[in-house]
BAVO-256184 format. One record per atom (N, C-alpha, C, CB): residue number from 1; atom name; x, y, z. Coordinates in nm, 2 decimals, m for minus. Atoms other than C-alpha are relative to their C-alpha. Glycine has a CB too. Example, Ala and Ser with C-alpha at 12.3 -4.5 7.8 and 13.67 -1.06 7.14 Angstrom:
BEGIN
1; N; 0.09; m0.12; 0.00
1; CA; 1.23; m0.45; 0.78
1; C; 0.09; 0.12; 0.00
1; CB; m0.10; 0.00; 0.12
2; N; m0.09; m0.11; 0.00
2; CA; 1.37; m0.11; 0.71
2; C; m0.08; 0.11; 0.08
2; CB; 0.04; 0.05; m0.14
***
This chain:
BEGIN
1; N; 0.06; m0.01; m0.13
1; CA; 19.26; 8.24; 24.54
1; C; m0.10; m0.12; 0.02
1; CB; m0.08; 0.13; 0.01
2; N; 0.03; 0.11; m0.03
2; CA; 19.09; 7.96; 24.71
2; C; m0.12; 0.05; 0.11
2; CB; 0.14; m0.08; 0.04
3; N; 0.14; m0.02; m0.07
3; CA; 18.70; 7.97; 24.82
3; C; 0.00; m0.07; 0.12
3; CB; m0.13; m0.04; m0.09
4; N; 0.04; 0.08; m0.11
4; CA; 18.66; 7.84; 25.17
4; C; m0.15; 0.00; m0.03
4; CB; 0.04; 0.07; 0.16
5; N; 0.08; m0.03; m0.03
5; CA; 18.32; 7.72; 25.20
5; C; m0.05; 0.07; 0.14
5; CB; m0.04; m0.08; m0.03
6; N; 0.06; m0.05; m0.15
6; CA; 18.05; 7.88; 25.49
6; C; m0.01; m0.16; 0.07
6; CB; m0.18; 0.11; m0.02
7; N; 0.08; 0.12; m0.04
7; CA; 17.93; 7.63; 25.76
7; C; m0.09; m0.01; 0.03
7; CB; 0.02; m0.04; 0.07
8; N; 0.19; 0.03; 0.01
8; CA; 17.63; 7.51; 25.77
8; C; 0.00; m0.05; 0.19
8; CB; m0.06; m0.19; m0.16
9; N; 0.06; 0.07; m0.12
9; CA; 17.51; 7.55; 26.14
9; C; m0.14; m0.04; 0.02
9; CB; 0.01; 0.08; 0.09
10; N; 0.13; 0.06; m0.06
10; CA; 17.16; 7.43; 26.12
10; C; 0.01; m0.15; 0.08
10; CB; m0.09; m0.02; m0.13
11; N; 0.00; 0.13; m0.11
11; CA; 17.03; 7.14; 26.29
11; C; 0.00; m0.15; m0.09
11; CB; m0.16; 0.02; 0.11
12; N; m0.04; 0.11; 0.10
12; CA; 17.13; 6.81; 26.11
12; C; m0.13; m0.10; 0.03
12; CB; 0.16; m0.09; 0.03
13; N; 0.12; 0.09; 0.02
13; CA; 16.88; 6.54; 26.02
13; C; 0.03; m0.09; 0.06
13; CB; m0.04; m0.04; m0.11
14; N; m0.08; 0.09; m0.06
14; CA; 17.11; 6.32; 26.16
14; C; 0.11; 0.01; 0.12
14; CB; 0.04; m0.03; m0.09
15; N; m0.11; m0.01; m0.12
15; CA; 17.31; 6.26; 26.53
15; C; 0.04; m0.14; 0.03
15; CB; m0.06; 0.08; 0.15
16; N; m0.05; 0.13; m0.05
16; CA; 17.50; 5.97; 26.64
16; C; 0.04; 0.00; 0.14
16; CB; 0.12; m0.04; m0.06
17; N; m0.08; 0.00; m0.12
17; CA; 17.56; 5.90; 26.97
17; C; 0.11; m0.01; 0.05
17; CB; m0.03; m0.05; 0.05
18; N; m0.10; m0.04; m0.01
18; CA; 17.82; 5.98; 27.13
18; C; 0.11; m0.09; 0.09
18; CB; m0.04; 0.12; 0.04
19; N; m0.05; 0.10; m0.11
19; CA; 17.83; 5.68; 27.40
19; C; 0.04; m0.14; m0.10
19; CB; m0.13; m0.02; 0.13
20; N; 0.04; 0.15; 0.12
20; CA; 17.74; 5.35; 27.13
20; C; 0.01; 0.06; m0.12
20; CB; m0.18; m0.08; m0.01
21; N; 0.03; m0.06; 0.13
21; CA; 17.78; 5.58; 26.80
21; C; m0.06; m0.08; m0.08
21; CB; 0.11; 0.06; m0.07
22; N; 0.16; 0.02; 0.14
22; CA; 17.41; 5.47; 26.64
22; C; m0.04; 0.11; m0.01
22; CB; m0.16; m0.11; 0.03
23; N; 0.06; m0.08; 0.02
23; CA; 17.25; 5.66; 26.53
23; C; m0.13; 0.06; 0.06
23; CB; m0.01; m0.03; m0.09
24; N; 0.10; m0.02; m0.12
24; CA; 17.00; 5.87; 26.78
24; C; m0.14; 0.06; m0.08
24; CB; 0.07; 0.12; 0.13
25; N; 0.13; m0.03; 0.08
25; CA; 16.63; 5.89; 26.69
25; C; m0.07; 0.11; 0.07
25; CB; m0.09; m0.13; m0.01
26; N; 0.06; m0.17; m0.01
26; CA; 16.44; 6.25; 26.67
26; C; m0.15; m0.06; 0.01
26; CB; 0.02; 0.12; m0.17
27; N; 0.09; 0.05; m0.02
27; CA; 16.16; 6.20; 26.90
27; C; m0.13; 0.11; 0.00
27; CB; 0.04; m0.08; 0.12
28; N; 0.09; m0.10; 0.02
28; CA; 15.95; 6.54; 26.94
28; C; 0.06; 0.13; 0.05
28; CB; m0.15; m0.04; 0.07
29; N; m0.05; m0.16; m0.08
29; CA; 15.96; 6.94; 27.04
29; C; m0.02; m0.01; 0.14
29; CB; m0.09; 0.16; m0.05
30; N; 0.05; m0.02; m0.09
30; CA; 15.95; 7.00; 27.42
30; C; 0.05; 0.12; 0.03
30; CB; 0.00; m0.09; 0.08
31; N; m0.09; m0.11; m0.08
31; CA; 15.96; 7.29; 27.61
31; C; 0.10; 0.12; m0.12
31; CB; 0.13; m0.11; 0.12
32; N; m0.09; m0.09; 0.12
32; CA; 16.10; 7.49; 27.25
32; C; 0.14; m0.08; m0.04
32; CB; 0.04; 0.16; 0.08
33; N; m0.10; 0.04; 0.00
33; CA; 16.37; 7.23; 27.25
33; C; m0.02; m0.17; m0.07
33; CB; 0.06; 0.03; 0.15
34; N; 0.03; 0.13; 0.09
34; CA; 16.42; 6.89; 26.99
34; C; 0.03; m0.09; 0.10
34; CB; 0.09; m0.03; m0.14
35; N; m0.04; 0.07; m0.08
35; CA; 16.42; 6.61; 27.20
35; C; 0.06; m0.19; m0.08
35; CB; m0.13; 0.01; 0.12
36; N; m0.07; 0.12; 0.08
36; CA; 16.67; 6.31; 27.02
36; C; 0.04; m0.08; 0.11
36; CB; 0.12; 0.04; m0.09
37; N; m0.05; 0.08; m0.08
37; CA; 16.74; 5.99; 27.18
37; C; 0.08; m0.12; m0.07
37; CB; m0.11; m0.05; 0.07
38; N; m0.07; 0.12; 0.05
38; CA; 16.94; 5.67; 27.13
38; C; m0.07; m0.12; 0.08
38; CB; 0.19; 0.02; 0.03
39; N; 0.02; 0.12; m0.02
39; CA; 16.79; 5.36; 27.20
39; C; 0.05; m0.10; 0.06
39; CB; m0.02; m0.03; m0.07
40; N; m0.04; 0.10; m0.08
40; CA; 17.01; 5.15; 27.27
40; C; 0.08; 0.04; 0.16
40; CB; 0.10; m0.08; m0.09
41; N; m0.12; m0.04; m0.15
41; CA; 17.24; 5.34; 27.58
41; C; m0.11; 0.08; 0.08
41; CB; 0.18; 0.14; m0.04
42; N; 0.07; m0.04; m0.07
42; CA; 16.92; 5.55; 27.67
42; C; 0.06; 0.17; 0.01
42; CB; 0.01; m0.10; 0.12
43; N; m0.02; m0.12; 0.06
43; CA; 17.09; 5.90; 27.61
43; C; m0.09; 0.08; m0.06
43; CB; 0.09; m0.01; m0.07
44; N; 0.08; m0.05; 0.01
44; CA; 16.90; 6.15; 27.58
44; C; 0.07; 0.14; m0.05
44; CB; m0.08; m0.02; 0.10
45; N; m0.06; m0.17; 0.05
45; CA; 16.97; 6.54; 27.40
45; C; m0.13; 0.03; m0.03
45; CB; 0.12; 0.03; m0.14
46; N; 0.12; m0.10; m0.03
46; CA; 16.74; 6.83; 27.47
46; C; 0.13; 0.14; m0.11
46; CB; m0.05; 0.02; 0.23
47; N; m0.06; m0.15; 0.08
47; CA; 16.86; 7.13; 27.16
47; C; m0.09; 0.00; m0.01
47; CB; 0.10; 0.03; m0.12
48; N; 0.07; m0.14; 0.00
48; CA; 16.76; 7.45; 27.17
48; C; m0.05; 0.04; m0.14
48; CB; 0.09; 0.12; 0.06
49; N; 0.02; m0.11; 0.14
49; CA; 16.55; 7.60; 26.88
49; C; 0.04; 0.11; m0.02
49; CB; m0.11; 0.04; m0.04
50; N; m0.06; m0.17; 0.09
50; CA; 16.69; 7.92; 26.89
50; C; 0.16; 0.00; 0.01
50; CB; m0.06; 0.17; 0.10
51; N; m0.12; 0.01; 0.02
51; CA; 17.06; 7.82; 26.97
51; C; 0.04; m0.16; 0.01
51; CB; 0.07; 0.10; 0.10
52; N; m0.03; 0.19; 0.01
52; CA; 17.16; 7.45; 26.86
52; C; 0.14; 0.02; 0.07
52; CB; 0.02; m0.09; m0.19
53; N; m0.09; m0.03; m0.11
53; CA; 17.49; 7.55; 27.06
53; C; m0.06; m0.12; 0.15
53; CB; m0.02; 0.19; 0.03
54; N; 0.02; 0.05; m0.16
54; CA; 17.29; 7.49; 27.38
54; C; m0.08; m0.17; m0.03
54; CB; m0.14; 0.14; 0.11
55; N; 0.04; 0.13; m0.02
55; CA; 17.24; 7.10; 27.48
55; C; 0.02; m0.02; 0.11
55; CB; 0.04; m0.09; m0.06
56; N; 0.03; 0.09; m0.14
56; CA; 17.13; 6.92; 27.75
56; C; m0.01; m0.15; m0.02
56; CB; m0.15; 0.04; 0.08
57; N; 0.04; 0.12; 0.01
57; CA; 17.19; 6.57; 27.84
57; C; m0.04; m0.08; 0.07
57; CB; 0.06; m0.05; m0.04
58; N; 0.06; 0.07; m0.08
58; CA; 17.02; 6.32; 28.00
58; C; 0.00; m0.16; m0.03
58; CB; m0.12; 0.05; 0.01
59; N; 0.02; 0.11; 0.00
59; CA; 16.98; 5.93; 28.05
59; C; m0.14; m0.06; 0.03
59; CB; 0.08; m0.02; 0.05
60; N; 0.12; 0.09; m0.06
60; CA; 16.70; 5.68; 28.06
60; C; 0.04; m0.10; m0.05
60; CB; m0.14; 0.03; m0.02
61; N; m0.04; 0.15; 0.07
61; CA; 16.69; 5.37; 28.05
61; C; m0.08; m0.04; m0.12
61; CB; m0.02; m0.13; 0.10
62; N; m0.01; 0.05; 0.18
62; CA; 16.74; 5.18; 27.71
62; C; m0.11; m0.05; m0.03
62; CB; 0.10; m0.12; m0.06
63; N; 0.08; 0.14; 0.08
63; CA; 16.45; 5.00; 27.53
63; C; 0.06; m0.12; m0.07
63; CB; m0.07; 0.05; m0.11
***
């Protein structure tokens, strides 16, 4: 018999963007929710602390 592992849904230390895949930097909590950005495209993700499921995305402009 053959163990499937579980998955691991926590929240990763790490996200790549999804537009330029760099790597998006973890900027603070708002509002109960992690707010990660990417630098160069200006992308923005708003996850939920109680369900990493839920995301919101947004843009600003790049630095």
């Amino acid at each position: 018999m053959i163990a499937i592992p579980l998955s691991d849904d926590s929240l990763p230390g790490k996200l790549n963007c999804s537009t330029c895949l760099l790597p998006m930097q973890y900027q603070t909590k708002k509002d109960g929710k992690f707010l990660w950005q990417c630098f160069k495209c200006g992308k923005q993700l708003l996850i939920s602390s109680e369900n990493s499921a839920y995301v919101e995305e947004y843009w600003s402009p790049p630095r």
